[in-house]
C-alpha positions as CSV (number, residue, x, y, z in Angstrom):
1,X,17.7,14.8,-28.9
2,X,17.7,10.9,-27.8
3,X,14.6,8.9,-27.3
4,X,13.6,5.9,-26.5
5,X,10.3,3.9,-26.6
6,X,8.9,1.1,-24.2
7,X,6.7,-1.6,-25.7
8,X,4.5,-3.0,-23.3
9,X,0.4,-4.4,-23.3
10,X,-2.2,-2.1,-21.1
11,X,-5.7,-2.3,-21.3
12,X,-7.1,0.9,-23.1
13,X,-9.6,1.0,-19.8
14,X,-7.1,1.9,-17.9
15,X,-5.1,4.7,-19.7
16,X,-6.5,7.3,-17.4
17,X,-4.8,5.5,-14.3
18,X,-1.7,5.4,-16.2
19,X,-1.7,9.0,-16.9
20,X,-2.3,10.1,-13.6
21,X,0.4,8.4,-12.3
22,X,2.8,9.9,-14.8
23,X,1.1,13.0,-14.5
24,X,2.0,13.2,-10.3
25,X,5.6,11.8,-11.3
26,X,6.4,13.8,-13.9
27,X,5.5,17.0,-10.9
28,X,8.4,16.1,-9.3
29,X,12.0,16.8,-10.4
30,X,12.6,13.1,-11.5
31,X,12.0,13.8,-14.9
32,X,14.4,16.7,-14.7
33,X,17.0,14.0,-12.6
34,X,16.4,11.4,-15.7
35,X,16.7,14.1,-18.5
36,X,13.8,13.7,-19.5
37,X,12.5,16.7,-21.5
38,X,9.2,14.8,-23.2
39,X,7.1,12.2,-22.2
40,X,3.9,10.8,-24.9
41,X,2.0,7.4,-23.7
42,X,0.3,6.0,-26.6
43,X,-2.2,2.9,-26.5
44,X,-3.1,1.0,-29.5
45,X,-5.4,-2.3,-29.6
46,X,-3.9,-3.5,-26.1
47,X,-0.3,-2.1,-26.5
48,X,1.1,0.7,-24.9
49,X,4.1,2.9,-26.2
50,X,5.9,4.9,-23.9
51,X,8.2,7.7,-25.6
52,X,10.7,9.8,-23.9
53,X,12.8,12.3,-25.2
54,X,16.3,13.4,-23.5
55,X,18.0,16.2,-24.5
56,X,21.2,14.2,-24.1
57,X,22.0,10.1,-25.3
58,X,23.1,9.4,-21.6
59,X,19.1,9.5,-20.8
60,X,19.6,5.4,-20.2
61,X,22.8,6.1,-17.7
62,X,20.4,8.9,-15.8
63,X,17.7,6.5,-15.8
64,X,20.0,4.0,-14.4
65,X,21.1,6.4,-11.6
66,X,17.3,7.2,-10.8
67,X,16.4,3.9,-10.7
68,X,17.3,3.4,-6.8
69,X,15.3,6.9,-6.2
70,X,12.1,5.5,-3.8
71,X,10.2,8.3,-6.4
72,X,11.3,5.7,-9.4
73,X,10.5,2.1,-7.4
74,X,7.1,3.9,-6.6
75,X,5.4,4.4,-10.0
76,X,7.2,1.3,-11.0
77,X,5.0,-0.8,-8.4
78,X,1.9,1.6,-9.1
79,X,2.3,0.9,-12.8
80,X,2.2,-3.3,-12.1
81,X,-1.3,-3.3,-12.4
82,X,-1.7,-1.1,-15.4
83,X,1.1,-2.7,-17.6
84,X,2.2,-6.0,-18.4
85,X,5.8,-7.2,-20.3
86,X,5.1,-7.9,-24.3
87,X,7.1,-10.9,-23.8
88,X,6.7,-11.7,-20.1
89,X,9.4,-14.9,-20.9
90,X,11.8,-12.7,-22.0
91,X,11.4,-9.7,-19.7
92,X,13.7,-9.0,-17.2
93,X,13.5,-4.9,-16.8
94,X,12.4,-2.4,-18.9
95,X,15.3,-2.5,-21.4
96,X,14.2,-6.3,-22.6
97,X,10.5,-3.5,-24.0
98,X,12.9,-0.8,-25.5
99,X,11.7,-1.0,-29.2
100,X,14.8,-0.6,-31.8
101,X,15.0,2.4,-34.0
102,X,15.6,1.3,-37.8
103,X,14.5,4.6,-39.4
104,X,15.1,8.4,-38.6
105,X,14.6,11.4,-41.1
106,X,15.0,15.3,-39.3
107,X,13.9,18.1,-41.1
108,X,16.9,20.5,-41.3
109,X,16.2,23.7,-39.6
């Protein structure tokens, strides 16, 4: 499995908003176009953590394709509200808030 984890700020007021919106796209068959086979929002003191888990490491090319998909520009613009860049000087799409893994233990099965 391949994940990946978007760093962003949201106020904790408006979680519920967020989830909805995620919750109506996630009822489509986007997440099944992007691979995606988990999705956890977390919020913590004005951050916002978005995990996604693929079943295969070409989740960023799928998301790539999807990103053109009016489904994917949609909750992007309904999300603008919610969730502002870390680093708005730096941010230029949602790869400049993809947080780097430096640590990874699996128990063996």
């Amino acid at each position: 499995m391949h994940s990946t984890l978007i760093v962003a700020r949201m106020s904790p007021a408006t979680g519920r908003e967020v989830a909805d919106l995620f919750s109506a796209f996630d009822a489509t068959d986007m997440p099944e176009r992007m691979g995606t086979r988990r999705r956890q929002l977390f919020s913590y003191q004005g951050l916002y953590f978005h995990l996604q888990d693929f079943d295969e490491t070409d989740g960023a090319e799928r998301i790539e394709k999807a990103k053109t998909d009016p489904r994917f520009v949609r909750i992007s613009d309904d999300l603008k509200p919610f969730i502002e860049a870390y680093d708005p000087k730096t941010w230029r799409s949602p790869a400049d808030a993809l947080a780097t893994r430096f640590y990874h233990w699996e128990a063996s099965r």
